[in-house]
C-alpha positions in Angstrom: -18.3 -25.7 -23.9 -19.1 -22.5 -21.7 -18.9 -19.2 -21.3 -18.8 -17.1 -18.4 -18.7 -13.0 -17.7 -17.9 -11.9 -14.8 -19.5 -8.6 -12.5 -16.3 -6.2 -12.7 -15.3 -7.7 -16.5 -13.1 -10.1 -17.8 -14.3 -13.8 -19.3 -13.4 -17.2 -19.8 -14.3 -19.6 -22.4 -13.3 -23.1 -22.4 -14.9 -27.1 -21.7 -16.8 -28.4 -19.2 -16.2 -32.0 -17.6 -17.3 -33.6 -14.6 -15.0 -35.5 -11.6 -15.1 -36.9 -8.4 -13.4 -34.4 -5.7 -11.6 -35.6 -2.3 -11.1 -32.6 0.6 -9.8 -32.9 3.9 -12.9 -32.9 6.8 -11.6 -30.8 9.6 -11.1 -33.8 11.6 -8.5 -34.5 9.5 -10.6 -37.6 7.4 -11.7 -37.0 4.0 -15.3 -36.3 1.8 -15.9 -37.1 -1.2 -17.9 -35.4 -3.7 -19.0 -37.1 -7.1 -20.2 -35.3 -9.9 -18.3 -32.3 -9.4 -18.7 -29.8 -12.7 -15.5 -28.1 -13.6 -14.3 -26.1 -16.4 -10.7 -26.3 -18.4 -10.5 -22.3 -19.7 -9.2 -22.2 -23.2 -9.7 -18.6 -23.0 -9.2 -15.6 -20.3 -9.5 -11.7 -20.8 -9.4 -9.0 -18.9 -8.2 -11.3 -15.5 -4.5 -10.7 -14.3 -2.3 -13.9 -14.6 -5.0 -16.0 -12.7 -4.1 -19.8 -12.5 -7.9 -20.2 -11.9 -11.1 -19.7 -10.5 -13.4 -21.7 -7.5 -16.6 -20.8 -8.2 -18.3 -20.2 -5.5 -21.6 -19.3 -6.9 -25.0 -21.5 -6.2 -27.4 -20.0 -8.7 -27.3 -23.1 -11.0 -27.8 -25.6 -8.6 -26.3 -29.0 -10.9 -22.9 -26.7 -11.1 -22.3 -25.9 -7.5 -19.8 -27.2 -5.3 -20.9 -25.0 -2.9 -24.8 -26.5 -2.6 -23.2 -30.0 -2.7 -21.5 -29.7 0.4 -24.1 -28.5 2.3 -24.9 -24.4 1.5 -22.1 -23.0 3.9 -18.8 -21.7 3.4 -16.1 -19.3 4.8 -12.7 -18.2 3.7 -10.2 -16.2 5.9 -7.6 -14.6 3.6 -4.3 -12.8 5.3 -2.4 -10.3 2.8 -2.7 -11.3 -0.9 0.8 -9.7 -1.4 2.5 -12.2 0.7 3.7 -14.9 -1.5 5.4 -16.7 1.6 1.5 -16.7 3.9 0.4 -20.2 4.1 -2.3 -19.5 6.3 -5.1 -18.2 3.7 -8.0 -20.7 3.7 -11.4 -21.7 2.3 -14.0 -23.8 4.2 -17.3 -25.7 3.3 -19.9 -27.3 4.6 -19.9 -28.0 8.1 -16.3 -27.1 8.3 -17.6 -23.6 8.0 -16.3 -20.9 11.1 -19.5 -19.0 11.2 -18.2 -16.6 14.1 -18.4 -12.7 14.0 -20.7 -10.2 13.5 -23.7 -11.4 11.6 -25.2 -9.2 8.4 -27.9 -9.8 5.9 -26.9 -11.6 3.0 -28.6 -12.2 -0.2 -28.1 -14.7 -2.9 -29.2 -12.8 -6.0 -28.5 -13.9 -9.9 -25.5 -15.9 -8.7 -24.4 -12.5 -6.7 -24.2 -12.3 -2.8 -25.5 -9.4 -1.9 -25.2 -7.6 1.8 -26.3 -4.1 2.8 -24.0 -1.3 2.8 -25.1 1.4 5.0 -22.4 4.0 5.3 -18.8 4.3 4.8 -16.5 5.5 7.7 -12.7 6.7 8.0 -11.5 7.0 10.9 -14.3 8.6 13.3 -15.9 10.6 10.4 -18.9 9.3 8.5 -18.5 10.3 5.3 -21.4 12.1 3.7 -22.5 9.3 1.6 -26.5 9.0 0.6 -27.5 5.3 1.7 -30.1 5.3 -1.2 -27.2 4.5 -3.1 -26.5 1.4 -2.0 -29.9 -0.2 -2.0 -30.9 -3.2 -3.9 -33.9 -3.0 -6.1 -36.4 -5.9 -7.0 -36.7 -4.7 -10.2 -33.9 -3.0 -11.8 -31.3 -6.0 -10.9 -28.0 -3.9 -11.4 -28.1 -2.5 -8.3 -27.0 -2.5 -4.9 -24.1 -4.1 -2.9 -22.2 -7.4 -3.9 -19.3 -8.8 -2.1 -16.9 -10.8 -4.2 -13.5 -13.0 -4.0 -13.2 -12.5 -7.5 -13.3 -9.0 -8.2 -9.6 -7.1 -6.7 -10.5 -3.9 -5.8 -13.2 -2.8 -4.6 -16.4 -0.9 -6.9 -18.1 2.2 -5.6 -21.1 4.3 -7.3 -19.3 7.4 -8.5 -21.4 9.6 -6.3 -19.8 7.5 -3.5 -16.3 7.1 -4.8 -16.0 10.9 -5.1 -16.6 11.0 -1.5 -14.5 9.1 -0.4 -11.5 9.8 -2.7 -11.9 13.3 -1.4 -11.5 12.4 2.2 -8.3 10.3 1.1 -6.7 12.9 -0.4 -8.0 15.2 2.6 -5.8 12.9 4.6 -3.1 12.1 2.7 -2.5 16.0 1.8 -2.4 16.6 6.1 0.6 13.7 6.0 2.3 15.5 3.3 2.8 12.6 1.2 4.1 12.5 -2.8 1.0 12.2 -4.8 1.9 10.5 -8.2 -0.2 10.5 -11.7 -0.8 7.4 -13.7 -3.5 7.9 -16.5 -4.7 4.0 -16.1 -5.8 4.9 -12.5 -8.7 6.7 -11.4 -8.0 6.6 -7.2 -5.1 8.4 -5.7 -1.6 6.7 -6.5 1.6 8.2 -4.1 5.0 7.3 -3.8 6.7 4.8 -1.2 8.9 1.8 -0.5 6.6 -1.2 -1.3 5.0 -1.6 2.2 1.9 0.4 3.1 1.4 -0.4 6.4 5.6 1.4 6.8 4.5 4.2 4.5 1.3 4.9 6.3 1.4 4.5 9.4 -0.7 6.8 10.9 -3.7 6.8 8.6 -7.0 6.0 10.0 -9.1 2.7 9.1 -11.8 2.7 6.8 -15.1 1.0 8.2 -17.5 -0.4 5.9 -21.0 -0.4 7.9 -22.9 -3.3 7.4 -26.9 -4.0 8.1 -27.5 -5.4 11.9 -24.7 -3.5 12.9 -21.8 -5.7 11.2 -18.3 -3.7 10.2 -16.0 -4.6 7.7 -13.0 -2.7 9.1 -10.0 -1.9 6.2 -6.2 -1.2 7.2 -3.8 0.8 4.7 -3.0 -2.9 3.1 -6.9 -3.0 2.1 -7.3 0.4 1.4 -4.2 0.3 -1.5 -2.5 -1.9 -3.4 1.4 -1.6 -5.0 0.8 -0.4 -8.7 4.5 -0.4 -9.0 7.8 -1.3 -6.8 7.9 2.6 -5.4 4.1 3.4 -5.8 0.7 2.4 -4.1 -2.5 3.6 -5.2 -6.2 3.4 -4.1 -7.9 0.2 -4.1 -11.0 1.8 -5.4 -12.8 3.1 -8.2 -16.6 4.0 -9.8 -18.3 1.9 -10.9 -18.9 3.3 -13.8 -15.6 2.3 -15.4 -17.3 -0.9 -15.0 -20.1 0.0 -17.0 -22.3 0.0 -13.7 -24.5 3.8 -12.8 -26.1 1.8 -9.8 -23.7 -1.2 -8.8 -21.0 -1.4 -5.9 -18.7 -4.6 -5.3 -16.9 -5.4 -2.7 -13.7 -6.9 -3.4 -11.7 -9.6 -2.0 -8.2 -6.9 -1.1 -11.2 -5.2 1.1 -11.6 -8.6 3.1 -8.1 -9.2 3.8 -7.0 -10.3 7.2 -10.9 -11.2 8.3 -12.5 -14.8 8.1 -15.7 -14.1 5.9 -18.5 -17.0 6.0 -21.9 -17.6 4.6 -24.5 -19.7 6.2 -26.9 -19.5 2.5 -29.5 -21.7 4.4 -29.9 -18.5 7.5 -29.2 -16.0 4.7 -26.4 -14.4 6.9 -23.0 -13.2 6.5 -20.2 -13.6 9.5 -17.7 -11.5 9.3 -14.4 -11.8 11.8 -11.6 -10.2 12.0 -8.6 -12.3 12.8 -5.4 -13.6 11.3 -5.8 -16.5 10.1 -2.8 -18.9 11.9 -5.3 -18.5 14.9 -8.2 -20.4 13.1 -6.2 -23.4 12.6 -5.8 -23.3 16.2 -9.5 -24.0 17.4 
């Protein structure tokens, strides 16, 4: 049996078995991996009609698929909302793309931690204290995590404030419909069901990274469609979460880049590309 809880909430409960694994190698052959551990969820709260989850973990090293093929792996994910995309892809082992801008990574209590250093839209940098995002030795519910299983993305609320105020800054300028939802804590505003149509003048949102590494968000990483005629922010505090000092992340923030961790160099790539083009090399 297990029992797992994730960061931003939600659990599963289920059984535990073991199997032997086959994945195509990139040169188009095939590995195979004995002993893999997976997990049959009985189960599932909190999640949102979730099929299932690759752990990608490695802090129990007998469970990890990811250790087992050799400590690296990358992803590249084009727009979740896209049902008919084909191109969204994981990687491991020496498959891996480790191309792009290189940042500090840190594998900490089965978290991968990176440093966030500011927060950008457009050419302003927002007036965000970097303290916030700092990782302590100690305290261990802290800092910056960056995670495919966690939606939206989780910002201290001193930092959300921020940057929800800059938003609606913007979005008051472009004059658009704001709507009210009592479930949602961002900003939520009418349209036709395609972000990048409704928005397209609003400026990117740069997440700056440690060594100089950006993690650049578009208006389709930025919101997501709460309903068929309504979009809202793709972020909130942390504190709904239960978290005073904890930021994530989350995989809608990571769209349209290829992300890869070399766990062995303790270093994050990130690219951004679409992802046809990496099927290409």
């Amino acid at each position: 049996m297990f029992t797992i809880r994730y960061a931003t909430g939600g659990s599963s409960k289920g059984v535990l078995a073991t199997e032997r694994f086959t994945f195509e190698s990139s040169d188009e052959g095939i590995t195979i991996v004995n002993d893999v551990v997976f997990g049959c969820s009985r189960k599932i709260s909190n999640t949102r009609n979730l099929m299932g989850v690759f752990g990608l973990a490695t802090h129990r090293p007998g469970y990890s698929i990811v250790k087992k093929m050799g400590n690296k792996l990358s992803y590249c994910i084009g727009n979740l909302y896209d049902k008919d995309y084909k191109y969204n892809q994981i990687s491991l082992g020496e498959g891996t793309f480790l191309d792009g801008a290189a940042t500090p990574l840190t594998n900490y209590r089965g978290l991968y931690h990176v440093d966030l250093e500011g927060i950008s839209l457009g050419d302003k940098r927002l007036d965000i204290d970097p303290n916030l995002f700092k990782r302590s030795t100690s305290y261990g519910k802290d800092g910056v995590a960056i995670d495919t299983g966690a939606p939206y993305t989780w910002l201290v609320s001193e930092a959300f404030y921020v940057l929800r105020a800059e938003i609606a800054k913007v979005t008051d300028g472009l004059g658009l419909t704001r709507q009210y939802d009592p479930h949602v804590l961002g900003l939520c505003y009418s349209g036709t069901g395609n972000t990048a149509r409704d928005l397209p003048d609003f400026p990117l949102m740069t997440f700056h990274l440690g060594n100089g590494a950006d993690l650049v968000l578009d208006t389709t990483s930025m919101f997501y469609q709460f309903t068929a005629r309504m979009y809202c922010l793709a972020f909130g505090p942390s504190s709904q979460k239960g978290y005073d000092y904890f930021s994530v992340i989350g995989v809608l923030a990571q769209q349209n880049h290829n992300i890869a961790y070399d766990l062995i160099g303790k270093k994050l790539y990130i690219q951004k590309i679409e992802c046809s083009l990496l099927d290409e090399d």
